[in-house]
N, C-alpha and C positions, 0 to 999 in steps of 0.2 A: 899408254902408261909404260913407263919403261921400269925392269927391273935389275937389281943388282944381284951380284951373287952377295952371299952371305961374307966370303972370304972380302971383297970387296967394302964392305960398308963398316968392316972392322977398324978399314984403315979412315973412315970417317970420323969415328971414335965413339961410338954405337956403344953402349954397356951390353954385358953379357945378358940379362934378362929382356932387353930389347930385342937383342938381336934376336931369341930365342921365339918372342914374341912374332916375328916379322917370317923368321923361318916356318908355325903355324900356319902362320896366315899372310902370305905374302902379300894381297890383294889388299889387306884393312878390309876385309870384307865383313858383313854385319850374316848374323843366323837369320834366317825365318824360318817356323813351324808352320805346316799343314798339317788340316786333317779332313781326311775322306773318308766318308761312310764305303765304300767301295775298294777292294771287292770283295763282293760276298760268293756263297757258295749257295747252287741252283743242284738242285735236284737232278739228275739224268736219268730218263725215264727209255732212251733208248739202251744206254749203255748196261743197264741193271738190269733189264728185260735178254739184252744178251748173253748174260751170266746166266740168268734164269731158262735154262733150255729145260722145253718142253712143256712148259705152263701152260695151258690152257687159257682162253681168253677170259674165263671169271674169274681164274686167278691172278692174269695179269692185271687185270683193273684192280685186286686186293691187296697185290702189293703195292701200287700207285694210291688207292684210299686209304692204307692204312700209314702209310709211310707220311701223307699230307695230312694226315686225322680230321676226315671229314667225317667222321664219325657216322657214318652211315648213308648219308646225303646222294651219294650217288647211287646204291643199293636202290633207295627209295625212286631216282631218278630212270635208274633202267625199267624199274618194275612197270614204270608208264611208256619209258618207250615201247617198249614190247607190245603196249597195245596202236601202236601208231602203223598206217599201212603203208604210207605213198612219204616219197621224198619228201616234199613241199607240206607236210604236219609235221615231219622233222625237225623240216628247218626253221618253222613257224615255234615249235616246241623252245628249241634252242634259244629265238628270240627273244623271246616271253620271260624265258626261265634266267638268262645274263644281261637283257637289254641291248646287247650286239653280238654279232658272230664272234665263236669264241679266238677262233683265227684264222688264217688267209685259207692255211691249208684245208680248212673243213669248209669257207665259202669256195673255194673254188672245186670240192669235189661235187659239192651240194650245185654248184651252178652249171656245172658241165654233165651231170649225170641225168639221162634222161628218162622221165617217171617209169616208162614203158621198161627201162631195166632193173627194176624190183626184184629179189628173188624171192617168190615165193614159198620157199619149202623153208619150214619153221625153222631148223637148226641153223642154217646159214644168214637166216635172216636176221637171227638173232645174233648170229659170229658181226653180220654188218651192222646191227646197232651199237654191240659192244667196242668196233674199231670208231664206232664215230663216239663216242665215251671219251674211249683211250685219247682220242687228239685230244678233247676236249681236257684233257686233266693233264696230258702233256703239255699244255700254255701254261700251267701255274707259272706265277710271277715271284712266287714265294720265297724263298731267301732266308740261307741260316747263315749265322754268324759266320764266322770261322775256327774262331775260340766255342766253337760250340762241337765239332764234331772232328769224327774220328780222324788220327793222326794229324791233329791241327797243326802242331810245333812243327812236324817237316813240312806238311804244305805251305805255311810260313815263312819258310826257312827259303826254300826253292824258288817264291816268289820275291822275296827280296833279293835273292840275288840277282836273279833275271834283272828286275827293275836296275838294280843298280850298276851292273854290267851292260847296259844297253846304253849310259853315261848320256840321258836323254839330253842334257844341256849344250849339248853340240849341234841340236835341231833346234834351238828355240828363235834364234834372232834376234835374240834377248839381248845387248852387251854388258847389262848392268848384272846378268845372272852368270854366274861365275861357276857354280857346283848344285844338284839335285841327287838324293839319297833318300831310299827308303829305310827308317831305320826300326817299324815294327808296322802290322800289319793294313795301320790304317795312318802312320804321322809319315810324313816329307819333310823332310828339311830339305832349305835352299842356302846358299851363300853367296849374297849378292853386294855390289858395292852402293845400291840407293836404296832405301827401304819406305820410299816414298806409294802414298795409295796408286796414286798410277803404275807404278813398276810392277806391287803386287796385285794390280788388279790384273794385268797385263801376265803376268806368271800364272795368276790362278785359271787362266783362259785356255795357256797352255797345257797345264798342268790338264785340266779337263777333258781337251782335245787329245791329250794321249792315251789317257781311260775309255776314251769313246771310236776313235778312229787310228791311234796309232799304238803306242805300246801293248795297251789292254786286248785290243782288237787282234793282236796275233799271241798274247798269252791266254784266251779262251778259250784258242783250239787245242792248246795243247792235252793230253790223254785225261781221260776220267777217274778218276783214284776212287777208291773205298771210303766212307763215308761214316757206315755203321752197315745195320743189319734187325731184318725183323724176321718172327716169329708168326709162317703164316701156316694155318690151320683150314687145310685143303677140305673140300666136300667131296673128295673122291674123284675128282675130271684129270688131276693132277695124271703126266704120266711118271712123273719124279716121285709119286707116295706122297702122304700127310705128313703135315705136323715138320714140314721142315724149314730150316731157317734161310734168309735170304739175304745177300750180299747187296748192301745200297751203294749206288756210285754218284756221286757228283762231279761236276767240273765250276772250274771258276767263273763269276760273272764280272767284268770291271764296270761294267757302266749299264743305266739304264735311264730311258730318258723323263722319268717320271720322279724317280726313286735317287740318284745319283747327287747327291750334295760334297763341296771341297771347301773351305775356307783354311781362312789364318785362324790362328788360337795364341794367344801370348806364351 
């Protein structure tokens, strides 16, 4: 497609509202809306526990249940572990109680650990039921909005930019896709010259594939931000004192492959 300049098509005899038109939108290009459920905000159970120096391990897991409001579920759960002796009722425990391993990292300590390395002195044994808890509640899958938690408007703010400074339409291979912008936390607009289902079928794949392996996939590592904050009420193990409050962090999720839905929206 060839384009003119502006000063050029004047001498065509182009009206001024035309021309103005055309300076917009050079392309005659048509909008399309997206909208993705993604991304959402995942809980960091390592990064808050960092902030948290010196907790104790039943307080670790209290800020992890109380922050997920399990309302006591896993309270109830260690009380049974504690009577479990050998690896392999652990692991049988775990099965029973989710229907599968709750993640790789705990099948593969549980598969490589052999019975015969039990410790049995109470207090430690107990530190190692509590760390196989902790994984286990470090897999939540759970996911808050964004517009739900602390300092949403800059987290917002910082990710659209990123998105739209990355000018992903330069990678798509698309030629019908002209322009991609985020323009609030969860719509995309695109500016394309066909707006046929093939094209946006064809864009929504891409679009998906950036949330999952390419844009998303390197804005998840970026640092864990403050979230909110709870109110945890120590039994005394604390060596930080009772009764104080605690810094929650999340980081962003873009994609998950259960959970992740994109489409068009008129």
């Amino acid at each position: 497609m060839k384009l003119f300049s502006i000063d050029k098509l004047k001498t065509f005899g182009y009206e001024p509202n035309k021309l103005e038109a055309i300076r917009r939108n050079p392309y005659n290009t048509k909008k399309i809306k997206f909208s993705c459920n993604f991304p959402k905000v995942q809980f960091d159970i390592d990064a808050t526990l960092d902030h948290a120096h010196g907790l104790s391990n039943r307080d670790q897991i209290k800020v992890v249940d109380k922050y997920l409001e399990t309302d006591g579920e896993y309270e109830e759960m260690f009380d049974e572990l504690l009577k479990l002796k050998t690896i392999s009722k652990v692991k049988d425990y775990f099965m029973n109680r989710v229907g599968h391993n709750p993640n790789y990292r705990l099948k593969s300590r549980l598969d490589h650990m052999p019975p015969n390395d039990i410790i049995n002195e109470k207090e430690e044994h107990e530190d190692y039921l509590w760390e196989l808890l902790y994984t286990y509640l470090g897999s939540s899958t759970d996911y808050l909005d964004i517009e739900d938690v602390k300092n949403s408007e800059s987290i917002e703010s910082k990710m659209i930019s990123d998105f739209n400074e990355s000018k992903l339409e330069q990678y798509s291979q698309i030629e019908e896709l002209k322009s991609i912008r985020m323009t609030s936390a969860h719509i995309i607009e695109a500016q394309v010259l066909d707006d046929s289902p093939e094209i946006i079928k064809r864009i929504t794949s891409y679009l998906a594939g950036q949330y999952s392996d390419g844009w998303g996939e390197g804005y998840e590592q970026m640092n864990a931000f403050e979230i909110g904050s709870i109110q945890l009420e120590s039994e005394g193990r604390s060596r930080r004192g009772s009764n104080e409050r605690i810094k929650i962090y999340g980081t962003l999720k873009c994609w998950d492959s259960k959970q992740f839905s994109i489409r068009k929206v008129a």
